[in-house]
C-alpha positions in Angstrom: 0.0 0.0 0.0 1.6 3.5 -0.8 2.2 6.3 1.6 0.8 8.4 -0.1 -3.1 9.4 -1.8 -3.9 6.9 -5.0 -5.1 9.5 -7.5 -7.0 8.6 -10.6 -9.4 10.1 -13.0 -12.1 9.0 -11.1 -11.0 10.0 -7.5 -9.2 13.2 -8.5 -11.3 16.1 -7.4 -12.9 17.9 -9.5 -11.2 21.8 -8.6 -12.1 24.8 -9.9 -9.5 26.8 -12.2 -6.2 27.4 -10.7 -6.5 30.9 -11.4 -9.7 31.4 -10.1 -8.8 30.8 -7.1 -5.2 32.7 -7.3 -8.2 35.5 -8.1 -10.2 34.9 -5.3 -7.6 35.4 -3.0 -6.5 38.7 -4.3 -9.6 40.2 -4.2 -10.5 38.9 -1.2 -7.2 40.4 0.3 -7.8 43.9 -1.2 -11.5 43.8 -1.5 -11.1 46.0 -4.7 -11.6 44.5 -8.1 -9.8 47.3 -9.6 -6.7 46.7 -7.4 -6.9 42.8 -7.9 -6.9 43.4 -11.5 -3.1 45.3 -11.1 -1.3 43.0 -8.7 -2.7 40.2 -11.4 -2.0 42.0 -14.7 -5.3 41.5 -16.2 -8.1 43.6 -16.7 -10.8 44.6 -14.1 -13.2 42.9 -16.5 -11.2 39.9 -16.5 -11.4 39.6 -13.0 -15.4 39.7 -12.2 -15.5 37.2 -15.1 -13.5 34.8 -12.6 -15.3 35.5 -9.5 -18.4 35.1 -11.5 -17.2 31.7 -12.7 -15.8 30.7 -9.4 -19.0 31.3 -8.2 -21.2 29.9 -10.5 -19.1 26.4 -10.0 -19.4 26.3 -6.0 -22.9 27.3 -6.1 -23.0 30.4 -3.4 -21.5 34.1 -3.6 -18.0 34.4 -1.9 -18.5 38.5 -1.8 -21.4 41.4 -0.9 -20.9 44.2 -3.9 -21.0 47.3 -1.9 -20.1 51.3 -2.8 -16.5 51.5 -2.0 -15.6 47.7 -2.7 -16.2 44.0 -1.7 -16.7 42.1 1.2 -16.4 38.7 1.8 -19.8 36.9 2.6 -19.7 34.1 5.5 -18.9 31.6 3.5 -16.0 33.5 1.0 -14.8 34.1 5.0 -14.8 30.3 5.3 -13.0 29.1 2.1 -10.5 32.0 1.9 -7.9 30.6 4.5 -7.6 27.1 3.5 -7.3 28.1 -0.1 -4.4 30.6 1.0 -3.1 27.5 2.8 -2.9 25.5 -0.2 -1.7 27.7 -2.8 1.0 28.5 -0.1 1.8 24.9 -0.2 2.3 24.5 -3.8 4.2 27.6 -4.4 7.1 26.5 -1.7 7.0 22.7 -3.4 7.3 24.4 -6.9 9.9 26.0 -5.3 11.8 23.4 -3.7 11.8 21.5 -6.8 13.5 24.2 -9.1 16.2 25.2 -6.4 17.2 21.5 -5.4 15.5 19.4 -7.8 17.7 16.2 -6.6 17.4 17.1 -2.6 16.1 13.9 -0.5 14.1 15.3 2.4 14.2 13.0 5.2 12.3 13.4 8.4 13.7 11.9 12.1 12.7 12.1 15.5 15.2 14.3 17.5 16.5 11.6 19.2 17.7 9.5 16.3 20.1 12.2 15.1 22.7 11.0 17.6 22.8 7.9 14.8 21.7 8.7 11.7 23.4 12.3 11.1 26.8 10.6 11.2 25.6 8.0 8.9 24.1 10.8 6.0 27.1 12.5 6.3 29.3 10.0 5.5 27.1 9.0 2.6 26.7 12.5 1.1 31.4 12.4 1.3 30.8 9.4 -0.9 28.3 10.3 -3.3 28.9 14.4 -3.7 25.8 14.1 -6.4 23.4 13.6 -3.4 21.8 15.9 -1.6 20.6 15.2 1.5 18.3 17.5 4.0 17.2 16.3 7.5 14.5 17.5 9.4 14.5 16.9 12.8 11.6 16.8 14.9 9.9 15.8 18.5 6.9 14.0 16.9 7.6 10.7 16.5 5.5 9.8 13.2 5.2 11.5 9.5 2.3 12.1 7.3 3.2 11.6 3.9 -0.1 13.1 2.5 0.7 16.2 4.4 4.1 16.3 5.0 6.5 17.1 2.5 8.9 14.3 2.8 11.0 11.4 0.4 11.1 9.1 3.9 11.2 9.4 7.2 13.0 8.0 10.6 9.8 6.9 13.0 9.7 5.5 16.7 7.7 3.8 18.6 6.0 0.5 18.2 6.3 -1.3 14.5 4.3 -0.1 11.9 0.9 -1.3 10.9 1.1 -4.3 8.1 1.1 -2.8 4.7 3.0 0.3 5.1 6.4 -0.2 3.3 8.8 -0.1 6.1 12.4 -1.1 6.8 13.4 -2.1 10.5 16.4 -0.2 11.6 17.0 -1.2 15.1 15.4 -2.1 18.4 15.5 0.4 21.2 17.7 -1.4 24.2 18.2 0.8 27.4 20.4 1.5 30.1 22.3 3.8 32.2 25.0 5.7 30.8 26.8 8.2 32.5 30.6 10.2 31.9 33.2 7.8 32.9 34.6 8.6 36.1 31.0 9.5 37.9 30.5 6.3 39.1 33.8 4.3 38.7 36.4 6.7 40.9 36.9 4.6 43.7 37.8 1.8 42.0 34.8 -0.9 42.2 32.0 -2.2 41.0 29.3 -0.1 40.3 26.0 -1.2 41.8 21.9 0.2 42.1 22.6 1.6 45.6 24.9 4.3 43.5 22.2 5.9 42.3 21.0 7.2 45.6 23.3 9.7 45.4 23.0 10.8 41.8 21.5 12.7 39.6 19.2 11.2 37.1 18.9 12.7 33.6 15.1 11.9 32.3 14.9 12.5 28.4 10.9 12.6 28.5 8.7 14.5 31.1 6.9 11.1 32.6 9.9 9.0 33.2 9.0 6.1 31.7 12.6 5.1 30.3 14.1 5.0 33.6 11.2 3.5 35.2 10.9 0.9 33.1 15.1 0.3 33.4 14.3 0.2 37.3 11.5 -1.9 37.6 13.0 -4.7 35.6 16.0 -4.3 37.9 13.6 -5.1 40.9 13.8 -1.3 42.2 10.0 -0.5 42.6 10.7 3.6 42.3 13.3 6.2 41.4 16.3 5.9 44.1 17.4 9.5 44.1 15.1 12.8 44.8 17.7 14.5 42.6 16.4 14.4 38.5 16.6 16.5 35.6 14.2 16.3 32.8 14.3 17.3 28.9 12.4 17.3 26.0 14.8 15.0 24.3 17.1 12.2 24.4 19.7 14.1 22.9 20.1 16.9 25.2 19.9 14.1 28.5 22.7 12.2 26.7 24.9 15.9 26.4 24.1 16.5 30.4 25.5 12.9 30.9 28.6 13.7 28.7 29.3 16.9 30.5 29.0 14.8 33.9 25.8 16.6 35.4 24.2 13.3 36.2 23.3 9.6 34.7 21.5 9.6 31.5 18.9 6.7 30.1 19.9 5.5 27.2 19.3 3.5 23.9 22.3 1.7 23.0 22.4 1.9 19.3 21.9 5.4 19.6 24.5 6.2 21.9 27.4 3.7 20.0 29.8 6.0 18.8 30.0 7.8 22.3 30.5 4.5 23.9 33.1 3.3 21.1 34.5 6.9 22.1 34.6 6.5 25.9 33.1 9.3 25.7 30.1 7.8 28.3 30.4 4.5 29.7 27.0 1.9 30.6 28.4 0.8 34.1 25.6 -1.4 34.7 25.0 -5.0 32.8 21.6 -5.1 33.1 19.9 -3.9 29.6 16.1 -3.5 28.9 14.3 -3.9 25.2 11.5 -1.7 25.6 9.7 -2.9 22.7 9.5 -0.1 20.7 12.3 0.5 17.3 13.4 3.0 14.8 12.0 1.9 11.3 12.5 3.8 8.2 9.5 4.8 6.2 9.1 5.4 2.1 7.1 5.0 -0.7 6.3 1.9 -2.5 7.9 3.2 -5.6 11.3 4.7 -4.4 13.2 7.2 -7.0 17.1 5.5 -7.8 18.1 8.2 -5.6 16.5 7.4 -2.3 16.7 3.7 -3.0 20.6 4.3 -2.9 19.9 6.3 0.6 17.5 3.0 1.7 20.3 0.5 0.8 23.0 2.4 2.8 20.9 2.9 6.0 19.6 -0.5 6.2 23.1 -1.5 5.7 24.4 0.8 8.7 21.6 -0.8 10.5 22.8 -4.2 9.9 25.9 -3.4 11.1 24.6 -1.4 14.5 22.8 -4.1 15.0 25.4 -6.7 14.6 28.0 -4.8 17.0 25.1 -4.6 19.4 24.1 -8.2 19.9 28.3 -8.8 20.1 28.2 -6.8 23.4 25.0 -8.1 24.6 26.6 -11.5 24.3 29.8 -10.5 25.6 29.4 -8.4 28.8 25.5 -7.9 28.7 21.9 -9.2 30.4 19.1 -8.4 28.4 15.5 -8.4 29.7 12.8 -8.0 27.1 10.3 -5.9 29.1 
């Protein structure tokens, strides 16, 4: 099933002229035919022909003729701002497509960045003919129909069946911190070291932690002392900077841990159940299926490295 709306001649709604409605608009902004007519270069003439026509084809009058101009009736009020809306919309993907006409525009939760920016630059240094452009964002979900997007980066729990979807990586968690917060005197770390810390929460309710804790058999937080942010990514930079220990997913956090730049002192590790899947239409352009082909196989190889050190040094708990 495609992402996006299946047009055909017989679903394909039946609009009124283009320009038309690029009329209506300018009247309706300067409620002055003769006014309209100069910003549109045509005659005055020309434009009550097109309002006439306009609304002849919906049926009701969009303005009240008065002395010293026009005024919208209640339901020209009505249509006026979602037509604005969509001519907007248009003009800016017109636009897009003359000044980057080879630009993928990708979509990612904020918290996915940590991962996949790397990953995009290092494919945009091997192929200089693609153009890449991420937007990042706190929703966790895309709207191809509304959303002016080639693919997008989505967490949360997988997909619905049909959706064309590529699984990235599972979201595995644990406590990470900078590594001498919890290690300076030289043992092993364990739960009761919390007590005393900080905890960096990278959503408002807690859950991550909560969920890391309860599977550890700790029924609550362990410190009074917390911090909270909108996203993973600015937790993670308080944990780097040493300001407290961070929840965090393991893929996501690899290259800091291949780093040393934050350590996961404790074994235990928690699947959540949720993943990062990448999104994109049925019918890929070469371009993005090159894009798809080198994230799935950065994905394969993020995921390899992780089930090396779950093997190696880890516990894993699927909560």
């Amino acid at each position: 099933m495609s992402l996006f709306p299946d047009f055909s001649a017989a679903t394909l709604p039946n609009l009124p002229s283009l320009n038309w409605l690029k009329t209506f608009v300018i009247v309706a902004q300067t409620q002055n035919l003769t006014r309209a007519a100069e910003l549109l270069h045509i005659t005055q003439g020309a434009v009550s022909r097109q309002i006439a026509g306009l609304e002849a084809r919906l049926g009701y009058p969009l303005f009240v003729r008065q002395a010293r101009g026009l005024s919208l009736t209640p339901r020209g009020a009505q249509l006026l701002p979602p037509i604005q809306q969509a001519l907007l919309q248009m003009g800016e993907a017109l636009q897009r497509v003359v000044s980057h006409p080879d630009t993928l525009r990708i979509k990612c939760p904020t918290c996915s960045m940590r991962w996949l920016l790397p990953r995009v630059i290092q494919l945009q240094n091997d192929r200089p003919d693609m153009q890449i452009e991420l937007t990042a964002s706190v929703s966790h979900g895309v709207d191809f129909r509304s959303e002016h997007f080639d693919a997008a980066v989505v967490f949360g729990r997988p997909v619905e069946h049909g959706l064309t979807a590529s699984h990235l990586f599972d979201e595995v968690l644990t406590p990470v911190c900078a590594p001498n917060l919890l290690t300076g005197q030289g043992r092993e770390v364990k739960l009761a070291d919390l007590q005393q810390q900080t905890l960096l929460h990278p959503t408002r309710d807690r859950r991550d932690w909560l969920l890391w804790l309860k599977t550890a058999g700790v029924p609550g937080l362990p410190s009074s002392k917390s911090q909270h942010f909108d996203t993973l990514d600015l937790a993670i930079n308080s944990a780097l900077q040493g300001y407290g220990v961070a929840i965090g997913d393991l893929t996501l956090i690899e290259d800091d841990l291949l780093a040393r730049r934050v350590i996961a002192p404790f074994s235990l590790c928690v699947a959540s159940g949720a993943s990062y899947q990448l999104l994109y239409p049925d019918n890929p352009s070469p371009a993005l299926r090159v894009a798809i082909d080198f994230l799935n196989q950065q994905a394969q190889q993020s995921r390899e490295r992780l089930a090396a050190l779950l093997s190696a040094s880890r516990q894993l708990v699927y909560a």
